[in-house]
C-alpha positions in Angstrom: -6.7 24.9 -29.3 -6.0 25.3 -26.0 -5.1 20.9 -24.3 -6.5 21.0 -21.5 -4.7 18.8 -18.3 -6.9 17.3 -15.2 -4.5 16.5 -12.9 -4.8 13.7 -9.8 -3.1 12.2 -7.1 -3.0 9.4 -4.4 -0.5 8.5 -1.9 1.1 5.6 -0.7 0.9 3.2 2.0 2.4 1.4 5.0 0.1 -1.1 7.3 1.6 -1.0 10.5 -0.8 -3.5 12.1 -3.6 -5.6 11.6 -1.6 -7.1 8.3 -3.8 -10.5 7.1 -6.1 -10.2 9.9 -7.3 -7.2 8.5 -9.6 -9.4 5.9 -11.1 -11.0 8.7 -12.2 -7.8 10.2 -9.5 -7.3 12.1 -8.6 -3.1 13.0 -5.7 -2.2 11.0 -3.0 1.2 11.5 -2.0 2.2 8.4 -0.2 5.4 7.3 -0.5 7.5 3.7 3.2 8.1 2.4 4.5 11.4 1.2 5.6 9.3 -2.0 2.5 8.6 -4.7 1.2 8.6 -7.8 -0.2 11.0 -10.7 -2.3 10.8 -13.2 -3.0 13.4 -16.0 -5.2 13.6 -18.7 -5.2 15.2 -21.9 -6.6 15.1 -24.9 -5.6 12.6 -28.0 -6.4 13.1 -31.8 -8.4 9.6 -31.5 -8.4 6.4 -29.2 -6.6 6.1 -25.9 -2.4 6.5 -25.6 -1.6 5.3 -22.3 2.1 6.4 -21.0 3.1 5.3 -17.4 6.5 6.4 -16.0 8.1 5.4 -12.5 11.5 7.3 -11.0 13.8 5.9 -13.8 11.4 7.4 -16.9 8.6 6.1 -19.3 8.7 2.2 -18.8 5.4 1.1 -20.6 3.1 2.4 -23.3 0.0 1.6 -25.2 -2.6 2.2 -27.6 -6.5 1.7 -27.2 -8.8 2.0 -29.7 -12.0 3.6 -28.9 -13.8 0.3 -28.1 -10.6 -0.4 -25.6 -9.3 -2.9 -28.1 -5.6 -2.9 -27.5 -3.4 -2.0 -30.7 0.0 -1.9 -30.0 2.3 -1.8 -26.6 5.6 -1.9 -24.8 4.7 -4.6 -22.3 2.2 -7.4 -22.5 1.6 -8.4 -19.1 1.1 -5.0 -17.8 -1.4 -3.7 -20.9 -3.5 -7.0 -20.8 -4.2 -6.0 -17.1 -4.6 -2.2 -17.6 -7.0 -3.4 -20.1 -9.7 -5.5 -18.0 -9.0 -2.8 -15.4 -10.3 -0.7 -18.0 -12.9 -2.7 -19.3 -14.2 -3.4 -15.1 -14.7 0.1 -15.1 -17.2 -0.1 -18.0 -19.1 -2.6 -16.2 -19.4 -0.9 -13.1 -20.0 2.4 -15.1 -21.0 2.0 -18.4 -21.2 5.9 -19.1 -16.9 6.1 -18.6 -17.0 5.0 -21.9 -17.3 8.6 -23.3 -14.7 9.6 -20.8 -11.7 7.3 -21.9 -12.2 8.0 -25.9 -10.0 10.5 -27.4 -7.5 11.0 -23.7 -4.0 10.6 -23.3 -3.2 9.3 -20.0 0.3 9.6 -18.1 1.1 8.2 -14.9 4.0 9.4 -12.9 4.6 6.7 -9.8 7.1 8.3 -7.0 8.5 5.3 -5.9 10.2 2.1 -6.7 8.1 -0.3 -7.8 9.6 -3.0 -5.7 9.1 -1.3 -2.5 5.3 -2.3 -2.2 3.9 1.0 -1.4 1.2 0.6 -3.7 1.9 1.1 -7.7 -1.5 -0.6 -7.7 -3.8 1.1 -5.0 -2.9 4.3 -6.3 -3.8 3.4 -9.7 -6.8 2.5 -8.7 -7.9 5.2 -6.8 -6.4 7.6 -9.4 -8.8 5.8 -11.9 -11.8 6.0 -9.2 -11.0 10.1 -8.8 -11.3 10.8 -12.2 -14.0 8.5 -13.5 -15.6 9.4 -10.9 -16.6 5.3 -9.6 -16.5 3.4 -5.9 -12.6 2.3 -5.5 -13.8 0.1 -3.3 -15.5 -2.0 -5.7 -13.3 -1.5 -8.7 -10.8 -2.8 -6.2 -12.8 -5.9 -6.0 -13.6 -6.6 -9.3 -9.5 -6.3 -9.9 -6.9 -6.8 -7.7 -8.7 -8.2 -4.3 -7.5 -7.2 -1.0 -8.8 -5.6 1.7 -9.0 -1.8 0.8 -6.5 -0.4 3.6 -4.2 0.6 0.8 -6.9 2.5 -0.9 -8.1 4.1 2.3 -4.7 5.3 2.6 -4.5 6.5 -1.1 -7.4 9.0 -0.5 -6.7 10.3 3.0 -3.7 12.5 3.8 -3.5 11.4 7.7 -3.1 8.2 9.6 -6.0 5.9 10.1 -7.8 2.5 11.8 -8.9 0.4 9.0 -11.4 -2.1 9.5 -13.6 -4.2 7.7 -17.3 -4.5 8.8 -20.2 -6.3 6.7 -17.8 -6.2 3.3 -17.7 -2.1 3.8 -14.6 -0.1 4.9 -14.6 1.5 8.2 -12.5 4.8 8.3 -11.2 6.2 11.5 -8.7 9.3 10.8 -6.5 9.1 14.1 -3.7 11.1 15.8 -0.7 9.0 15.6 1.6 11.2 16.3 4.3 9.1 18.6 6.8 11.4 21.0 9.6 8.6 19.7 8.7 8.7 15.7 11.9 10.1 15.7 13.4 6.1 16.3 11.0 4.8 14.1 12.5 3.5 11.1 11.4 1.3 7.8 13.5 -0.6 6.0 13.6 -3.1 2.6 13.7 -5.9 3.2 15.1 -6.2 -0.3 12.8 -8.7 -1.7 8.9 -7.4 -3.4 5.9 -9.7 -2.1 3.1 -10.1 -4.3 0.3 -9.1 -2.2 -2.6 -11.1 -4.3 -0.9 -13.9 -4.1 -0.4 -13.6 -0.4 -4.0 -12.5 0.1 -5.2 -15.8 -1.7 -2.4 -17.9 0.4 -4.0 -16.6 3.9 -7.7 -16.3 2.8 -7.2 -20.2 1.5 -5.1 -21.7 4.4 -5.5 -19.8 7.4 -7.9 -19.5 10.1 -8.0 -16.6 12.6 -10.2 -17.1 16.2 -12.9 -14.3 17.0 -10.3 -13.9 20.5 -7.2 -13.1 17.8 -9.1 -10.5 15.8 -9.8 -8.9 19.5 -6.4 -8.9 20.4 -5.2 -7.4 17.6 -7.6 -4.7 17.7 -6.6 -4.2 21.5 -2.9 -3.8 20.1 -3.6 -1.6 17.4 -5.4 0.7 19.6 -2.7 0.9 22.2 -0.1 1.3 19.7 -2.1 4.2 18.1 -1.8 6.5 21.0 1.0 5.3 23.4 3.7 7.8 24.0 5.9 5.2 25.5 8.7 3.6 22.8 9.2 0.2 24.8 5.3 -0.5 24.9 4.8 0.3 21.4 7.8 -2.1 20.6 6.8 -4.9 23.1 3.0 -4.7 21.4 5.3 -4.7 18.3 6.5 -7.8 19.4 3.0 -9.1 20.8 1.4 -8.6 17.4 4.2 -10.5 15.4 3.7 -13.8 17.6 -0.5 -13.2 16.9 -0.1 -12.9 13.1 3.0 -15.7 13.8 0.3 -18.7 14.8 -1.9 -17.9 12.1 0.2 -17.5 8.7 2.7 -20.1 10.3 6.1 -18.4 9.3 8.4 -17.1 11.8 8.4 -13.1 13.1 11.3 -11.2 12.0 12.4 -10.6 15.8 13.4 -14.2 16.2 14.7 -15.2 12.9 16.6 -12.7 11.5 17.2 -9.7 14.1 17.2 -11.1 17.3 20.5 -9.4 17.9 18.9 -6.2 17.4 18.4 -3.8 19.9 14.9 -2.8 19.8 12.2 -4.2 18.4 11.4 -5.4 14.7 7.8 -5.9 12.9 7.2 -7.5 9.5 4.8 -5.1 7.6 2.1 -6.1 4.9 2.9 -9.4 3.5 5.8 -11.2 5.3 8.2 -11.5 3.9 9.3 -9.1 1.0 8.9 -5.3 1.0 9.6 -2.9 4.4 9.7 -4.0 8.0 9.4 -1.8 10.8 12.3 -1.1 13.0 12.2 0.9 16.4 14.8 1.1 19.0 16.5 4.1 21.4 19.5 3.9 19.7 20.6 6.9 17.2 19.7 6.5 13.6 24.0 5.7 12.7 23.6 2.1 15.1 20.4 1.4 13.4 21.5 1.7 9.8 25.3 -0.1 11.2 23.0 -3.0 12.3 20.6 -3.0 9.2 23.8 -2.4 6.6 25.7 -5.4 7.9 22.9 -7.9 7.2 22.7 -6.4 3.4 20.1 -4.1 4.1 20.6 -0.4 3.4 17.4 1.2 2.2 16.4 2.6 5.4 13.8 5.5 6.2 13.0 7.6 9.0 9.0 8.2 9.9 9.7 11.7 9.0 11.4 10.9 5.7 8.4 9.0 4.0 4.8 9.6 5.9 2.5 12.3 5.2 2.0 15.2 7.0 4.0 13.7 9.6 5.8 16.9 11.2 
C-alpha cells in the first residue's frame, strides 16, 4: 500500500513597524522569512502520532487517540497545548474530526525556537492549510495576537498589515530598499513571549487616534523611501512613538547610542531581533554588535523571502 504524504509550508516573520500599535489598528510592515515550517501528513495504523522536529532533531512526540485524548508524550506543556489547539479546531470545524484520525503528523521548524520568528504562527497556519479552516480565527481561539504573523506565514512578499473592524487588511507592497544591503537583524539574545506581551500592552496601555496616524504615516514612508538616513531617522521617530506608550526605553538610547546608524526594537521589546541599519560595511556592524555580546547577526538578503 502505497503512504501517501500531503506536504505544507509557511514562512516566518519579522514586523518592522507598527509593533503593539498594530492591535489598535495601527498599519504594520512586516516581512515573510526564507526560514519556516513543514508539516507532513501520513497515514497511521490507528489514532494520531504527532512528531515535531526543530534544526537540532525530533524534540517532542505524542500519541492521540481517535477522540484526541492524549495517551502518552515526550513533553507536557507543549502536548497539553497542541491538544486544545486541536480540540479548537473541532469546534470551529466539527467535520476535521475525520481528518485527524488515523494521520501521522511531522513538523520540521527551520529556525531556532528562541529567535521569535514564529514556531507558533506557522503552526497555525500549517494546521489552517491542511484542515482547510480561517487562521484567522483559530488564531483567536489560541494564541491571541494580532494576525501580522500569520499574514506573513501565507504570503511570500512583504506587506502592510492592518487591522480594521476585527478583520485583517492585506496590502502586498514593494519594499525593495536601494540600501537593503545595510540592513541587518540581530538577537538580541533573549526570547519574548509575545502573549504575554500582547496581554501586558492590551491591559496597561493606551494609544491616541493622532499616534495610530503617525505610525501609519511612518510605515508608509519607510515602505518606499530609497533614502537610508530617512528610513533610519523614521526608524528612530517610530521607536520614541511606541517609547510613550509601552513606557520602556528605545534601544537607540539605552543600549546603542554609540552606534553609528540607527537601531529599532522589533516585535515585543525587548527579547528576540532588533533592526540595525547604518552606511558602514557589514565587518563594523558585526565589530560593534560582537563587542556588546551579540553575534547572531543577518543581512536582509540572508533571511527574507524573495528578497533578491
Amino acid at each position: 500500500m502505497i503512504n501517501n504524504i500531503d506536504t505544507y509550508h509557511a514562512n516566518g516573520k519579522l514586523l518592522l513597524t507598527g509593533e503593539y500599535a498594530v492591535l489598535e489598528g495601527a498599519k504594520a510592515l512586516a516581512v515573510p522569512l526564507n526560514k519556516g515550517q513543514q508539516l507532513r501528513i501520513s497515514h497511521h495504523s490507528s489514532g494520531l502520532l504527532w512528531k515535531a522536529s526543530n534544526p537540532e532533531g525530533l524534540w517532542f512526540e505524542a500519541f492521540f487517540d481517535n477522540d484526541l485524548q492524549l495517551l502518552k508524550n515526550s513533553h507536557s506543556p507543549f502536548a497539553i497545548r497542541l491538544q486544545k489547539i486541536l480540540q479548537q479546531i473541532i469546534k470551529i470545524k466539527p467535520e476535521a474530526t475525520l481528518l485527524l484520525k488515523n494521520k501521522t503528523v511531522e513538523t520540521q521548524l527551520e529556525f531556532n525556537p528562541q529567535w521569535g520568528w514564529g514556531s507558533s504562527s506557522t503552526l497555525i497556519a500549517l494546521l489552517s492549510q491542511w484542515l482547510e479552516i480561517d487562521p484567522y480565527i483559530l488564531l483567536e481561539n489560541t494564541f491571541g495576537g494580532s494576525g501580522y504573523d500569520i499574514a506573513c506565514a501565507l504570503n511570500d512578499n512583504p506587506i502592510l498589515y492592518q487591522i480594521n473592524g476585527k478583520k485583517p487588511v492585506i496590502q502586498p507592497v514593494s519594499f525593495n530598499p536601494t540600501f537593503k544591503d545595510h540592513i541587518y537583524f540581530i538577537y538580541s539574545g533573549k526570547k519574548q513571549n509575545s502573549s504575554n506581551e500582547v496581554g501586558r500592552f492590551l491591559k496597561d496601555s493606551t494609544i491616541s487616534n493622532h499616534t495610530i496616524e503617525e505610525i501609519n504615516e511612518i510605515t508608509q514612508m519607510m515602505s518606499v523611501t530609497q533614502n537610508l538616513n530617512e528610513f533610519g531617522n523614521l526608524m528612530h521617530r517610530h521607536a520614541e512613538l511606541l517609547s510613550n506608550i509601552v513606557h520602556l526605553k528605545p534601544i537607540n538610547t539605552e543600549q546603542f547610542n554609540h552606534f553609528e546608524g540607527y537601531t529599532k526594537a522589533l516585535g515585543a521589546w525587548g527579547g528576540d531581533f532588533f533592526m540595525a541599519v547604518s552606511e558602514h560595511d557589514k565587518k563594523y556592524v558585526q565589530q560593534y554588535f560582537k563587542a556588546k555580546g551579540l553575534d547572531i547577526l543577518f543581512k536582509y538578503d540572508d533571511i527574507v523571502l524573495n528578497s533578491n
